[in-house]
C-alpha positions as CSV (number, residue, x, y, z in Angstrom):
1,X,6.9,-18.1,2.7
2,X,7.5,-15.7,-0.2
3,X,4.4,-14.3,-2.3
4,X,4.4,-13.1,-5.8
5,X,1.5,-11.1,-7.0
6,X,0.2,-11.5,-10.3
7,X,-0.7,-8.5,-12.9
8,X,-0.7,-5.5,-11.9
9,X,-1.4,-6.6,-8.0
10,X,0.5,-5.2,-5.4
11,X,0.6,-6.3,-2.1
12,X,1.0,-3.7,1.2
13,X,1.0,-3.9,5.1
14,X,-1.1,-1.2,6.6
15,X,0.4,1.6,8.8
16,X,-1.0,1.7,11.9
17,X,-2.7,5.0,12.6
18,X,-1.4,7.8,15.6
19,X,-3.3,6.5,19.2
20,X,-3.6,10.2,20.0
21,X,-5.0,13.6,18.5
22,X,-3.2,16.2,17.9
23,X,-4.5,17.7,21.2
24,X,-3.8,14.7,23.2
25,X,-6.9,12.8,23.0
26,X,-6.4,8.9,23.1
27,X,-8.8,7.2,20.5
28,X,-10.1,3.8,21.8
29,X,-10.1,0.8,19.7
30,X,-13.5,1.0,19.3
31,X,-13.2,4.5,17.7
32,X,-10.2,4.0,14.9
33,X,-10.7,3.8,11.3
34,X,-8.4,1.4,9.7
35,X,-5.0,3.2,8.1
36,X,-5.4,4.1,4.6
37,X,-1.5,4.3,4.2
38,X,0.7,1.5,4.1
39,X,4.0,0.5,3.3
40,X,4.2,-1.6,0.0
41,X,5.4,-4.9,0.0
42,X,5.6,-6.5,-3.0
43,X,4.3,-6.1,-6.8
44,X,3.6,-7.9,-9.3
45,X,5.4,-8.1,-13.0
46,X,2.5,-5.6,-14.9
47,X,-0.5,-5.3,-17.1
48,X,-0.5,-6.5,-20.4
49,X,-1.6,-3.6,-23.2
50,X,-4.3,-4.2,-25.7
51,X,-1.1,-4.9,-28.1
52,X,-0.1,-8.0,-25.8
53,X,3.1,-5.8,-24.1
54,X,3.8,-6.0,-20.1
55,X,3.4,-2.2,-18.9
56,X,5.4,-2.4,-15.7
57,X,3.8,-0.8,-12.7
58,X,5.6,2.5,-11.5
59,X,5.4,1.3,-7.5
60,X,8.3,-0.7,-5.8
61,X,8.6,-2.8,-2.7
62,X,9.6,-0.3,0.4
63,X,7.0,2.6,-1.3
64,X,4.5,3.9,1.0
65,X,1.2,4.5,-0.2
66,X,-2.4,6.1,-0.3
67,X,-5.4,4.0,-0.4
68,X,-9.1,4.2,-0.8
69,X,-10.7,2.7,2.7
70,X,-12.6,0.1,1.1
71,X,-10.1,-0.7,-1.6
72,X,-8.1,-4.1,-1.6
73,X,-8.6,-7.8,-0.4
74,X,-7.7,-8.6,3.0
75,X,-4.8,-11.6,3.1
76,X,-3.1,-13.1,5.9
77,X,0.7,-14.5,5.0
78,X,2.5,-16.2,8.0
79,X,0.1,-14.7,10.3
80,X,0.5,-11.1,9.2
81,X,-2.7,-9.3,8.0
82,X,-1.6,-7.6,4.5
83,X,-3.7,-6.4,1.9
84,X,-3.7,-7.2,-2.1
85,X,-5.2,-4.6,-4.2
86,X,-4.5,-3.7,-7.8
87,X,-2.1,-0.7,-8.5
88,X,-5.3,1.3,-9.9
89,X,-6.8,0.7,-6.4
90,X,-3.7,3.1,-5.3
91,X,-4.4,6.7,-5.0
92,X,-1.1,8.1,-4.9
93,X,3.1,7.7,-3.4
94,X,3.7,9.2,0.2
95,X,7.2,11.3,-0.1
96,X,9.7,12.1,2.2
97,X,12.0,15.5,2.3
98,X,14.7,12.9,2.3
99,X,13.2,11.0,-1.2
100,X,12.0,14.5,-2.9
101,X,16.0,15.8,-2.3
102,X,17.3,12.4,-4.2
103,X,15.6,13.2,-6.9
104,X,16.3,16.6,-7.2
């Protein structure tokens, strides 16, 4: 099944967090916190303005993101968990070396 957001919604899977601490320590199940990054996977056409014009959003599928830990709906499409949350809901854009040398 393919989903389409509506708005300025954006859908994103979450990235499973590191098992171990830096010093080794594996975290039980019990212990995580869900991920507040994830990997977006698709958005939504925009926002309209007060004027009645479609603002595009400035986030594209493949983008991986910063999210509040509370923020978004949880969804499950084809039995993946996902999450829908509007683009304000979105703290920020992880980059890369690799993404920040493209656009340089």
């Amino acid at each position: 099944m393919h989903f389409r957001p509506l708005h300025d919604r954006v859908v994103v899977r979450r990235i499973e967090a590191e098992e171990k601490t830096s010093g080794g320590i594996i975290i039980p199940d019990t212990a995580k916190e869900k991920p507040q990054q994830g990997q977006v996977v698709a958005v939504g056409p925009g926002a309209r303005d007060d004027a009645g014009k479609l603002v595009a959003l400035d986030l594209k599928a493949g983008d991986r993101v910063l999210f509040g830990k509370w923020s978004g709906t949880e969804i499950k499409i084809d039995g993946e968990d996902l999450l829908i949350m509007k683009e304000s809901d979105i703290l920020g854009v992880l980059e890369t070396e690799a993404t920040l040398k493209k656009a340089a």
